[in-house]
C-alpha positions as CSV (number, residue, x, y, z in Angstrom):
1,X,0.0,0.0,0.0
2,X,1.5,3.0,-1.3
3,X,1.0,6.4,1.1
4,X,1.0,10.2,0.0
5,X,3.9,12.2,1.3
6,X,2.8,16.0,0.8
7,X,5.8,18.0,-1.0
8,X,6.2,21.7,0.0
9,X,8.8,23.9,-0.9
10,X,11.8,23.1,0.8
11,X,12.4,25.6,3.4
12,X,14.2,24.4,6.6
13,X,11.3,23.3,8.6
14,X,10.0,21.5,5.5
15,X,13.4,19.7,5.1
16,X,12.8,18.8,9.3
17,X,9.5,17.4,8.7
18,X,10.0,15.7,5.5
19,X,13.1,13.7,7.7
20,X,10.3,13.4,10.3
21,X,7.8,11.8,8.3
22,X,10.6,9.4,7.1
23,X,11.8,8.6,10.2
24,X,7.9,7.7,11.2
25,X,7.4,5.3,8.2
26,X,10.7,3.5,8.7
27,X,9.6,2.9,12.4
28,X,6.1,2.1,11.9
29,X,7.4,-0.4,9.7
30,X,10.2,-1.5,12.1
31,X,13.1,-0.9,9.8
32,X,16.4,-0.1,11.4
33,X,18.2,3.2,9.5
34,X,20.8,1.1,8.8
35,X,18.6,-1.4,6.9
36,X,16.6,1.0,5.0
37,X,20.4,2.6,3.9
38,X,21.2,-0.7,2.7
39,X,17.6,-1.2,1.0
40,X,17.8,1.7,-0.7
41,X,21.5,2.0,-1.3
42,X,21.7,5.0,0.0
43,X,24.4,5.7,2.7
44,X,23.9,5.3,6.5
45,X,24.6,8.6,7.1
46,X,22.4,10.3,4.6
47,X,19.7,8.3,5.9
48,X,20.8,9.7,9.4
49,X,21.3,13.4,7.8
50,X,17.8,13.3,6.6
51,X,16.1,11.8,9.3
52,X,17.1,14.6,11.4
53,X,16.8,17.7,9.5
54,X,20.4,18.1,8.1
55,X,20.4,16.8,4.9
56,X,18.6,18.3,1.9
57,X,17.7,15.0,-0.1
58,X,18.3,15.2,-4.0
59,X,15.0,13.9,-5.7
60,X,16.9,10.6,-6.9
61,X,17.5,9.7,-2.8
62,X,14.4,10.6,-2.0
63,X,12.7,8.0,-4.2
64,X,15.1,5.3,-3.3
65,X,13.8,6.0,0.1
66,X,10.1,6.1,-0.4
67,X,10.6,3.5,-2.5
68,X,11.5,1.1,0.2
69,X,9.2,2.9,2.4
70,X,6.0,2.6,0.5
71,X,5.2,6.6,0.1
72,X,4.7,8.2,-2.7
73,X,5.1,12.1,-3.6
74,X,2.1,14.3,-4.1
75,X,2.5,17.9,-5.8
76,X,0.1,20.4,-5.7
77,X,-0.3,23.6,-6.9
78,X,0.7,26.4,-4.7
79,X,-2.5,28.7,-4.0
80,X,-1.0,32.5,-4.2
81,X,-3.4,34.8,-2.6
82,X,-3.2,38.8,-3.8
């Protein structure tokens, strides 16, 4: 079952809960960082990076990650008001 995963411009709070809502999906599903790394082939320590708010994912490591994770990203178009 594939989840949405609402993508925001990437300010630094957005990059803090985007690692957030990782971090919760790799828990619910009781992976280890270290074995979603290895699943996605993406390095321990990015994994780590963005999990905690530190690392602004490129869109190729973000979809290794979801990927593995089951989420999906959603766009939407941004609502300017005058």
């Amino acid at each position: 079952m594939l989840h949405n995963l609402e993508f925001k411009p990437m300010g630094q709070t957005e990059i803090s809960s985007l690692g957030k809502q990782i971090a919760d999906r790799r828990k619910e599903l009781n992976i280890s960082q270290a074995d979603l790394a290895e699943m996605s082939g993406v390095s321990l320590r990015t994994v780590n990076g963005i999990e905690s708010g530190r690392a602004n994912p490129s869109v190729k490591v973000l979809f290794e990650l979801l990927q593995v994770l089951g989420l999906v990203i959603t766009l939407k178009e941004r609502v300017v008001h005058e």
